[in-house]
N, C-alpha and C positions, 0 to 999 in steps of 0.2 A: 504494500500500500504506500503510494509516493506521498499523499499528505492527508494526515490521519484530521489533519484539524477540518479540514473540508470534509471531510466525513461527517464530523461530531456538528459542523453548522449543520449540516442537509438533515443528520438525525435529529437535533434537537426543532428546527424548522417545521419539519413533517411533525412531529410528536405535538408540537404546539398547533399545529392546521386539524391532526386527527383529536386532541382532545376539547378545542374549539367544537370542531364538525358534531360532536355526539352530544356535548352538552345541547348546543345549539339546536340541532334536531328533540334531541328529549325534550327541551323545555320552551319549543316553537320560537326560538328567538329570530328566525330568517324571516320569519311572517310578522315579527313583533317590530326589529327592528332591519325595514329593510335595505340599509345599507351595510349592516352587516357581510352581506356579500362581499362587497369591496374588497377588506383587506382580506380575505381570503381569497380571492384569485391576485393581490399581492403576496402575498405569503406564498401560494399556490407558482406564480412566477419565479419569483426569488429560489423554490425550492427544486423547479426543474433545470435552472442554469444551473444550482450547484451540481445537480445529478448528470446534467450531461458533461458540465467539468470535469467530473470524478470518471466518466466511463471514456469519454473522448484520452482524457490521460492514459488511461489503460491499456489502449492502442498498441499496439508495438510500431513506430516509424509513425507515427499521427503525426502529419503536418500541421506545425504552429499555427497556419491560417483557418482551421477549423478551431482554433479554440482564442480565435476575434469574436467581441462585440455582434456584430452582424450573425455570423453562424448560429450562435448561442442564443442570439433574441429571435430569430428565424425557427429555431427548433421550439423554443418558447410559444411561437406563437401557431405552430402546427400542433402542439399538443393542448391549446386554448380551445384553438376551433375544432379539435376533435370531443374536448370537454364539454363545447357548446352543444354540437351536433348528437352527440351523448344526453345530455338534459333535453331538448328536445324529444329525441326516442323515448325519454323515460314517462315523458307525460305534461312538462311543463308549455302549457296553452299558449299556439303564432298569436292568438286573437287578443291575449293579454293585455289592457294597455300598457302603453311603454315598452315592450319584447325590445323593439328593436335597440331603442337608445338605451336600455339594459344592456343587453348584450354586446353594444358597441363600448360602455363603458368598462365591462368583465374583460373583453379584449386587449383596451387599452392598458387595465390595469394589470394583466395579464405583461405585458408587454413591459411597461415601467418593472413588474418586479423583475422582468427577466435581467434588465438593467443592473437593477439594484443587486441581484444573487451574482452577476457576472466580477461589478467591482468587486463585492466581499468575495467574491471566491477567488479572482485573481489577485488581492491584497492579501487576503491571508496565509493563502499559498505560492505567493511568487509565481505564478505561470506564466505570466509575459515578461 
């Protein structure tokens, strides 16, 4: 394992998104408070840049230029819209109002945390 502290952020990141999620579900806070979502597809961002950090490294001969900004927020934002497209399938109504600028805003912020997981992950582990 090249950098154990990038691990311990992505573990502790997820652990904090998974026990957010259940409280959250158990005690209808997504429907109580709805912008709760928010920081949870930041957080949700932030936690797949660290993840593809950690697997991109593990590569053997991985070219530097997949572990830029752009790659990282790029895979950030294919695993958003698959999340989105996922909610949908599950049941959550086109007819909603606001779906759209919903979802444009889970994108966005999907996208900002990719941001944010990309510095912390290349600060605390030196990758660039």
């Amino acid at each position: 394992m090249r950098h154990p502290i990038l691990l311990w952020f992505l573990f502790t990141t997820v652990l904090v998104m998974g026990v957010v999620h259940i409280v959250s579900l158990e005690l209808y806070l997504y429907w109580r408070f709805p912008w709760l979502d928010i920081p949870m597809h930041l957080l949700g961002g932030v936690a797949v840049a660290l993840a593809l950090l950690l697997l991109l490294q593990w590569i053997p001969r991985m070219p530097r230029r997949y572990l830029a900004l752009f790659p990282i927020v790029m895979g950030v934002l294919v695993v958003g819209l698959v999340w989105e497209v996922f909610e949908i399938w599950a049941g959550i109504p086109l007819i909603e109002p606001g779906f759209e600028r919903d979802m444009l805003l889970d994108i966005c912020m999907d996208i900002v945390g990719g941001a944010v997981g990309y510095v912390v992950g290349t600060s605390v582990a030196s990758i660039e």
